[in-house]
C-alpha positions as a Markdown table, in Angstrom:
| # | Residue | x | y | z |
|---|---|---|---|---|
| 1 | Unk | -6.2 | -9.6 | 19.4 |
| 2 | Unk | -9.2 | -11.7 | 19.5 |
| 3 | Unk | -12.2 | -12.3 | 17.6 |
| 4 | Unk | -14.2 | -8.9 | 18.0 |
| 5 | Unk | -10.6 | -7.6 | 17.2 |
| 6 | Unk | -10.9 | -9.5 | 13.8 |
| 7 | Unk | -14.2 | -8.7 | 13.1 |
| 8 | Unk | -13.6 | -5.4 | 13.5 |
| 9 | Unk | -10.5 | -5.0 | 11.2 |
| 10 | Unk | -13.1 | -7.0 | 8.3 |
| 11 | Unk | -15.2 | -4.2 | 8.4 |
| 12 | Unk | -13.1 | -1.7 | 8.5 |
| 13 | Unk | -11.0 | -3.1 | 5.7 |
| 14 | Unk | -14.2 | -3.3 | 3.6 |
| 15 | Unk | -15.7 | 0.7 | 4.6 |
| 16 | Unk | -13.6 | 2.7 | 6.9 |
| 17 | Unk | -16.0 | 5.8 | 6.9 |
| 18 | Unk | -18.4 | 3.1 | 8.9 |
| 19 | Unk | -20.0 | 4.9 | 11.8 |
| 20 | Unk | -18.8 | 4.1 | 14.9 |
| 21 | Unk | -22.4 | 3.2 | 16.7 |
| 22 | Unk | -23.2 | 0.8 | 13.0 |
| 23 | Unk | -19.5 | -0.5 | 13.3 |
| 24 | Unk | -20.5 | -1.5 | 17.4 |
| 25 | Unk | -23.8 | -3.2 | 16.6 |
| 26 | Unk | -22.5 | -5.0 | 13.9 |
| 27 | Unk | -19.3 | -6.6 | 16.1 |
| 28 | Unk | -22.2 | -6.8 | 19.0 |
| 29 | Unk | -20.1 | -4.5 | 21.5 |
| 30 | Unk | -21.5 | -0.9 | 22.7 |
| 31 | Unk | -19.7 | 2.2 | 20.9 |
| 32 | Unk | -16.9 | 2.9 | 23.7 |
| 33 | Unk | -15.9 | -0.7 | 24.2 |
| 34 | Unk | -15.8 | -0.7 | 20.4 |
| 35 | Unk | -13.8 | 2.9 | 20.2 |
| 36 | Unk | -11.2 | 1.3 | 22.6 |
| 37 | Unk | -10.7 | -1.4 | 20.8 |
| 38 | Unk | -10.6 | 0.6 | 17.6 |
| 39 | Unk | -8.2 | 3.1 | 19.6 |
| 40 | Unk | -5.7 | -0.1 | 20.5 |
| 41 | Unk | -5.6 | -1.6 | 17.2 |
| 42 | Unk | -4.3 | 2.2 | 16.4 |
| 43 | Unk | -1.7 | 2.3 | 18.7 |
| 44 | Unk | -0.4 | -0.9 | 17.8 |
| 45 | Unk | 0.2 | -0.6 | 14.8 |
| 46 | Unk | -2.0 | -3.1 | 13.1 |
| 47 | Unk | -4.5 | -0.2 | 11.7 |
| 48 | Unk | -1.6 | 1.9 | 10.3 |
| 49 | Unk | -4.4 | 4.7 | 8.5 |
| 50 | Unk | -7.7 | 4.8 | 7.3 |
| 51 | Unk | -7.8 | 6.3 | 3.0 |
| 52 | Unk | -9.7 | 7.0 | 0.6 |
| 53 | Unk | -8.9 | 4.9 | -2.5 |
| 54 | Unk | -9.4 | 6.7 | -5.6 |
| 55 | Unk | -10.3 | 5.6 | -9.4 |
| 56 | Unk | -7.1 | 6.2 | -11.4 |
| 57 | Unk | -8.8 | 6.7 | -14.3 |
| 58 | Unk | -11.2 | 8.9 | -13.2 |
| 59 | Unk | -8.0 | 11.2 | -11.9 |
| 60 | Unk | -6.5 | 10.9 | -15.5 |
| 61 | Unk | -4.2 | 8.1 | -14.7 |
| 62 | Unk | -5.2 | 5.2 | -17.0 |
| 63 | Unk | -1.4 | 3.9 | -17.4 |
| 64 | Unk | 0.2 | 1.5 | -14.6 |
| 65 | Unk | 3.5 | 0.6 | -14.9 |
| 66 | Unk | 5.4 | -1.7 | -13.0 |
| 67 | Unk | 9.0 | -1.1 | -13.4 |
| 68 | Unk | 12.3 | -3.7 | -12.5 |
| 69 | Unk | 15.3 | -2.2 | -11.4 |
| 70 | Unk | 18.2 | -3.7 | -10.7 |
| 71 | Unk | 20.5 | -1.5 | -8.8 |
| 72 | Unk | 24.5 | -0.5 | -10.2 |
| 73 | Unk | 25.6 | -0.5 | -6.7 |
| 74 | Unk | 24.6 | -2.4 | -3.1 |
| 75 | Unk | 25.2 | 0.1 | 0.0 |
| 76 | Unk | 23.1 | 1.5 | 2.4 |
| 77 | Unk | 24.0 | 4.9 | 0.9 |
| 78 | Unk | 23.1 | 3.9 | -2.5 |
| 79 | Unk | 19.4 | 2.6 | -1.6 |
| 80 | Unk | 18.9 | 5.8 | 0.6 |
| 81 | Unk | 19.8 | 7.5 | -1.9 |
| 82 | Unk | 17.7 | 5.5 | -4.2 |
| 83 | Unk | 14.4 | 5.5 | -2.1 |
| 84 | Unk | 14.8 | 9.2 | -1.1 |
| 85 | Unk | 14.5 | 10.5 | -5.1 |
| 86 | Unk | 12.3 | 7.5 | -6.2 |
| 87 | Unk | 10.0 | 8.7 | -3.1 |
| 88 | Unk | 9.6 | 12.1 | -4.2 |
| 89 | Unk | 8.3 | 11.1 | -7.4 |
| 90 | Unk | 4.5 | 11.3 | -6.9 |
| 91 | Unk | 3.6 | 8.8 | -9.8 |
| 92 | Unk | 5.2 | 6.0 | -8.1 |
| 93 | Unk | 3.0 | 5.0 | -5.8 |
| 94 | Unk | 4.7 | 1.6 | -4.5 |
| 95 | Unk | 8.5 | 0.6 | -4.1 |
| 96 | Unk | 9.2 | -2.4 | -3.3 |
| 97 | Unk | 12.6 | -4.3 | -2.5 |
| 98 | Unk | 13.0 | -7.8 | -3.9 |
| 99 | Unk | 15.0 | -10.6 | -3.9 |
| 100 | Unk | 16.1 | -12.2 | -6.8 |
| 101 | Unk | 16.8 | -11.0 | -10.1 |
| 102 | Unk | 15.6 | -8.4 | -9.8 |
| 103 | Unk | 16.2 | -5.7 | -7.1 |
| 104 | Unk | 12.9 | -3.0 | -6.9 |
| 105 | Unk | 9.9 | -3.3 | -8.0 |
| 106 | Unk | 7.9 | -0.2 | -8.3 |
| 107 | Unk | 4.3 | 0.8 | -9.2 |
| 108 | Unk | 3.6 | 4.0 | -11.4 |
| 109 | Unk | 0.4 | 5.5 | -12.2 |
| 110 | Unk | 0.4 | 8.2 | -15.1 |
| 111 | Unk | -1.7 | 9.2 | -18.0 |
| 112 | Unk | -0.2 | 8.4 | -21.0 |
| 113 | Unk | 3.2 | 6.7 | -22.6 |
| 114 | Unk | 4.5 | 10.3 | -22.7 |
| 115 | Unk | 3.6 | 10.6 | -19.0 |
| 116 | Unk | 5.5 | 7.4 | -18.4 |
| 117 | Unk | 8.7 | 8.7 | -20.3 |
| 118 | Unk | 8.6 | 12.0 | -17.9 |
| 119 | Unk | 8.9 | 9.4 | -15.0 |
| 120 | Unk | 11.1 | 7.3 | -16.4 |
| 121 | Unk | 14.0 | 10.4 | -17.4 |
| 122 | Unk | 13.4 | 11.4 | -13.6 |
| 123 | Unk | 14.1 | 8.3 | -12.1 |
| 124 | Unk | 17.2 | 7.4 | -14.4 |
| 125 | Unk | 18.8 | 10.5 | -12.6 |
| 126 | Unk | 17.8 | 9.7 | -9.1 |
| 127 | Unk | 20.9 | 6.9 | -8.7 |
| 128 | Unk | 22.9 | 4.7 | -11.1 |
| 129 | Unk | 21.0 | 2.0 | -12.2 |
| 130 | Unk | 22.0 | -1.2 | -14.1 |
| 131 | Unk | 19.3 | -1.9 | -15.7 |
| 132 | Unk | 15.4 | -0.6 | -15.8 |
| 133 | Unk | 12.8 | -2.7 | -17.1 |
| 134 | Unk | 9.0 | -1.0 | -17.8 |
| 135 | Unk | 5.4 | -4.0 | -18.1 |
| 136 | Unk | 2.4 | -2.1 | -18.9 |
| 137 | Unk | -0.6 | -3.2 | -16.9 |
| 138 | Unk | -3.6 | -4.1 | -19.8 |
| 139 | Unk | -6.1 | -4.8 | -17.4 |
| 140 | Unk | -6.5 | -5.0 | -13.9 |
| 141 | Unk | -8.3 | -8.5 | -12.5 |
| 142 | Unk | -7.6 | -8.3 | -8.8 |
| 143 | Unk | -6.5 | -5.3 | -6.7 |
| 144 | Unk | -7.7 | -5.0 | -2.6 |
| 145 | Unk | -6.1 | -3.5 | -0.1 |
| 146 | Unk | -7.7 | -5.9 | 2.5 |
| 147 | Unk | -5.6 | -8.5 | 4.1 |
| 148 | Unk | -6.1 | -11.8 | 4.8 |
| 149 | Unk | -7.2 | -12.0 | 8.2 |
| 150 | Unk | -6.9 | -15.9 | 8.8 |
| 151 | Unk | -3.3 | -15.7 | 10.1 |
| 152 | Unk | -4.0 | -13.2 | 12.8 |
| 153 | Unk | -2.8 | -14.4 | 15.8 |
| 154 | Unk | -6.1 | -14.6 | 18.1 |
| 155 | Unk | -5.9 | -14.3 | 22.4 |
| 156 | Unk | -8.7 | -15.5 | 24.0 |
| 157 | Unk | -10.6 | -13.5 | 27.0 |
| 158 | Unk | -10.5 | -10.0 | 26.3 |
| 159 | Unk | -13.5 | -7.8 | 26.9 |
């Protein structure tokens, strides 16, 4: 990866539905260079998909919860079959294993405090849980999906 590889991923991360000729002036490269280039960061895995992010609120989905768990059990069956039920829950849109005191962390978007309960009764019968914990998000001050892209390991010379 080197600098036009960077400078690429900055604008993607910022508008993916860029045009492929705009995205190859603006990176100074002509559109196939800049397709290949786009193509490669694809294939290995450091563009994993391009989304559309969507207003939760506008979809009815003005509650975030992020909910602690701390698991009753710590075997590779038990988290399968923990991620496997928590996954097919659509309003939990992030899990997240932790260390610490706690052992997930997940990230729930629903409509309401009765939507919230509906989730919470479903995941309380996906696996035996120790303890659940439930912080309701008040307001959001930061939230990107773009990554830093300072620690990106650069390689000089490539065309």
């Amino acid at each position: 990866m080197d600098k036009k590889d960077i400078d690429i991923l900055e604008i993607l991360q910022k508008d993916a539905t860029i045009a492929l000729a705009d995205l190859a002036q603006a990176v100074h490269l002509s559109v196939t260079p800049c397709w290949r280039r786009v193509q490669k960061l694809r294939e290995d895995g450091v563009i994993l998909k391009q989304v559309s992010i969507c207003n939760p609120v506008k979809l009815n989905l003005g509650l975030t919860v992020m909910v602690t768990l701390k698991a009753a059990q710590h075997n590779e069956a038990w988290m399968q079959n923990f991620i496997g039920g928590a996954s097919a829950i659509p309003e939990i849109v992030e899990i997240l294993r932790m260390s610490g005191d706690i052992d997930y962390l997940l990230k729930v978007h629903v409509p309401d405090m009765a939507g919230f309960d509906s989730v919470y009764k479903k995941l309380v019968k996906v696996a035996d849980l120790q303890d659940v914990s439930s912080s309701f998000v008040m307001e959001v001050l930061k939230s990107t999906t773009a990554l830093p892209l300072d620690y990106a390991v650069l390689k000089q010379g490539r065309n």
